[in-house]
DODO-907295 format. One line per 5 residues: number of its first residue (from 0); their letters; for each residue x, y, z of C-alpha. Coordinates in steps of 0.2 Angstrom, whole numbers. Example, Ala and Ser with C-alpha at 12.3 -4.5 7.8 and 13.67 -1.06 7.14 Angstrom:
2
0	AS	62:-22:39 | 68:-5:36
This chain:
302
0	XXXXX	0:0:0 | 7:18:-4 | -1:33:3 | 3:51:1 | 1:60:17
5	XXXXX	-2:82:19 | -1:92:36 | 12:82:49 | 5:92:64 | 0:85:83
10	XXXXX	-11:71:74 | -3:70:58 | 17:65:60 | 8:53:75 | -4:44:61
15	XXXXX	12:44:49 | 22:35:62 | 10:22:65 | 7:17:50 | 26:14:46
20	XXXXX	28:6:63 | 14:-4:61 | 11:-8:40 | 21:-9:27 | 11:6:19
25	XXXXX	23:16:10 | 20:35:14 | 24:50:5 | 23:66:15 | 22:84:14
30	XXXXX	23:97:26 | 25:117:25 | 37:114:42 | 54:107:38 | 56:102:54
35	XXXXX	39:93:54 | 46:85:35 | 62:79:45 | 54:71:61 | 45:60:48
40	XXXXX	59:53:40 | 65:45:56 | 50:34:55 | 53:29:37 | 44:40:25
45	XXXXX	46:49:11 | 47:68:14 | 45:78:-1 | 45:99:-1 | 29:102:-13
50	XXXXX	11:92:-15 | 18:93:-36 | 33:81:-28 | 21:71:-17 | 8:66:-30
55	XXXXX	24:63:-42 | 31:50:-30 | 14:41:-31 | 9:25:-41 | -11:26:-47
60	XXXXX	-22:26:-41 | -14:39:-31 | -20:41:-13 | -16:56:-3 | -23:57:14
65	XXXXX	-25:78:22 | -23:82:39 | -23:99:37 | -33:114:47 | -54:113:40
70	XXXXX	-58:127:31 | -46:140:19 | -29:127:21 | -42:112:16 | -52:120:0
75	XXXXX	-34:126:-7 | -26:110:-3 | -43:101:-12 | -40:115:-26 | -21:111:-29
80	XXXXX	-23:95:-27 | -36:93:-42 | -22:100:-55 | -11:88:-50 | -22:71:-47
85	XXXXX	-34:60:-62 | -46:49:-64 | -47:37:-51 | -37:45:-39 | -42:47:-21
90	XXXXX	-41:62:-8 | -45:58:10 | -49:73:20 | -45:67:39 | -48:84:47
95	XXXXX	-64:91:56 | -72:101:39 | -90:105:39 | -99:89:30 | -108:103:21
100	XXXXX	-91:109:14 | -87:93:12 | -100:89:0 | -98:103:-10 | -81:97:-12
105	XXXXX	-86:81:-16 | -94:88:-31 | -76:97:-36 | -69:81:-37 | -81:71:-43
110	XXXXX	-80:81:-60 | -61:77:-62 | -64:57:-57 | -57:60:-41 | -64:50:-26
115	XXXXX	-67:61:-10 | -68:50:5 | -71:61:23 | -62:54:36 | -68:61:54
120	XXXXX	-55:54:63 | -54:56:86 | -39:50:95 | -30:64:99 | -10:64:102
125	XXXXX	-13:45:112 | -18:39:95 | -1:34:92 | -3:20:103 | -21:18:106
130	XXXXX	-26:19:90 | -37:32:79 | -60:30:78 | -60:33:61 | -79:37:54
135	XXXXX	-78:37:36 | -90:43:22 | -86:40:3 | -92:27:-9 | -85:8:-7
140	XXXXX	-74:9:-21 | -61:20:-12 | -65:14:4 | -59:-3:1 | -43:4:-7
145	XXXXX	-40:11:9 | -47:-2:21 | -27:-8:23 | -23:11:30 | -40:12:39
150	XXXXX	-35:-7:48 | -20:2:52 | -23:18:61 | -39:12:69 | -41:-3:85
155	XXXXX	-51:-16:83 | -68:-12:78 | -62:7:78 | -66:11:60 | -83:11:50
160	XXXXX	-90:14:35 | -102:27:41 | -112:31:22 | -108:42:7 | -96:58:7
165	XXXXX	-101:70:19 | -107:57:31 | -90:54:40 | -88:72:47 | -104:73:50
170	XXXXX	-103:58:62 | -88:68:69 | -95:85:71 | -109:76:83 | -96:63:91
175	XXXXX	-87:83:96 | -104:89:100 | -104:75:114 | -87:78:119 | -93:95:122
180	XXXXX	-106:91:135 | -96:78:143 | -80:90:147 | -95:101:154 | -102:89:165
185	XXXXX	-86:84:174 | -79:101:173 | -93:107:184 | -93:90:197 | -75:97:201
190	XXXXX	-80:113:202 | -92:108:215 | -81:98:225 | -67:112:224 | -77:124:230
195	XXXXX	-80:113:246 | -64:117:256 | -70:112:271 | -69:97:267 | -50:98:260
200	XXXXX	-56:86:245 | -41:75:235 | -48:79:218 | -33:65:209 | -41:55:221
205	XXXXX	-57:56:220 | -55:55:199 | -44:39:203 | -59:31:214 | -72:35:202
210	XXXXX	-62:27:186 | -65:11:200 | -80:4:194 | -90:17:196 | -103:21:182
215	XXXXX	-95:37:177 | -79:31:174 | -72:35:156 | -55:39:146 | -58:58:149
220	XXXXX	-60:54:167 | -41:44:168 | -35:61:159 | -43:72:172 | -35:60:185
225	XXXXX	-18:64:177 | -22:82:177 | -25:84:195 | -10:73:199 | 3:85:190
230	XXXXX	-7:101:198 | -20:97:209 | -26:113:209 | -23:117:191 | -15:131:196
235	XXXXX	-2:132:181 | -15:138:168 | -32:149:166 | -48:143:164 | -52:148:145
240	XXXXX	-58:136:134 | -55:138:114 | -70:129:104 | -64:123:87 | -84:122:75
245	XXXXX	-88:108:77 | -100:112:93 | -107:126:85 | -112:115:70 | -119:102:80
250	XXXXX	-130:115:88 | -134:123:73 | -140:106:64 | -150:103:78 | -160:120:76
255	XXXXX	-160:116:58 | -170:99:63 | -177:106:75 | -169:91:88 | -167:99:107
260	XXXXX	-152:96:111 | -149:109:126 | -134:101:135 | -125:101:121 | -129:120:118
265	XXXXX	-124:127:136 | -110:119:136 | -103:128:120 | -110:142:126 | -102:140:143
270	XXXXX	-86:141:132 | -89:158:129 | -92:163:146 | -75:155:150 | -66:169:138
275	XXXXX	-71:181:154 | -72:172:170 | -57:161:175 | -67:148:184 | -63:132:189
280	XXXXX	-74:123:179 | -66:130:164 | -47:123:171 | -55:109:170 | -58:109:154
285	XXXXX	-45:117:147 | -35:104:158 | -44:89:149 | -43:98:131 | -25:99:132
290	XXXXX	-22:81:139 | -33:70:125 | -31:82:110 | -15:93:116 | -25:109:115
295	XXXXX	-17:124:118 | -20:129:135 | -16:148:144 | -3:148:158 | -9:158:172
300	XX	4:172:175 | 21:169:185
């Protein structure tokens, strides 16, 4: 298998380096970054200085896989890419676009042969090792020339074939919707328990005791107990909490189908409130965000 890789980021260089860890797929990759081109290289793959270089190291049908930022960086990668690529060629868009968008440029591609295949992918910077969930919309002809690549980067039972293009991020943008209301949730229990100094509460342990059995133990509740034990009182950074789209779209699409969905909509809108007050609440989340996803997060002030 021989994949052309774009955007070598957080995510990105991680997903190359699994798959020349764990597969014989042969990768191609291009970033803007030198330093990001170079770091790949250690783990095997090719790093080329220009997407004309990348899609000229590629056998057909060519395969090139983005994990760039949605939006401007994704339509003029799309646009560049479509000079370069033919009929039968394949374009994976792994980041978190909107499935509107994504449509739209399904159509693009779909003019000059070219598959699209969207390709919400969740894991974060622990995907390395954990492996990626990999929600993926496109029609079965590319998927199945890129099962071997999806086999890779996902666990077990961590990829499907969700439906047609669009329909992968559109799975995502919800999955992140969720993720949204369930950062909320535990940011405010901790809040809650912070706030009750009296009783002096051990919040790494508390996190620790709950992930014991306990019917809300989760992944993000392990990440929360390895916040609180490198600063239990997250002290080291300010509650402000960045939102990314994709809760604003999930709340929109629910307006749109008219589906109440009001957890999910305080708790984007709680985000804003965290870009004025410096709860604790908020640290949490920030504190979480940074931990699965390696979010930027704001130091408080020395």
């Amino acid at each position: 298998m021989q994949l052309g890789f774009v955007g070598l980021g957080r995510m990105g260089g991680n997903m190359v380096h699994r798959l020349r860890r764990d597969s014989d797929t042969a990768v191609v990759a291009f970033d803007p970054d030198p330093q990001a081109r170079n770091a790949v290289e250690q783990f095997g793959a090719v790093a080329v200085s220009s997407l004309d270089e990348l899609v000229g190291r590629l056998d057909r049908p060519r395969a090139v896989w983005l994990m760039v930022p949605a939006g401007k960086v994704t339509e003029d990668t799309i646009s560049r890419l479509l000079e370069l690529l033919g009929g039968g060629d394949i374009i994976v868009d792994g980041g978190n676009s909107n499935y509107r968008d994504t449509m739209a440029d399904a159509e693009r591609c779909r003019a000059r042969g070219v598959h699209l295949v969207d390709a919400g992918t969740s894991g974060g910077i622990w995907g390395l090792e954990v492996g990626y969930c990999i929600m993926a919309g496109g029609d079965q002809t590319a998927i199945d020339h890129l099962r071997p690549v999806f086999d890779t980067l996902a666990p077990p039972d961590g990829f499907l074939h969700v439906g047609p293009t669009g329909a992968g991020h559109f799975v995502k943008m919800v999955h992140n919707g969720i993720e949204y209301a369930m950062l909320q949730a535990y940011a405010e229990g901790f809040d809650i328990l912070h706030a009750k100094s009296e009783f002096e509460l051990d919040l790494h342990g508390i996190a620790h005791l709950w992930n014991q059995g306990s019917v809300v133990r989760s992944w993000l509740l392990e990440l929360a107990e390895a916040a609180f034990q490198r600063d239990p009182g997250l002290d080291r950074l300010r509650g402000w909490v960045d939102d990314s789209g994709e809760g604003r779209w999930t709340v929109q699409e629910a307006i749109d189908l008219r589906i109440p969905a009001p957890t999910i909509a305080l708790s984007l809108f709680t985000r804003f409130d965290s870009r004025r007050d410096d709860s604790f609440a908020n640290k949490v989340i920030a504190a979480l965000r940074n931990e699965f996803g390696g979010h930027a997060v704001k130091a408080e002030a020395p």
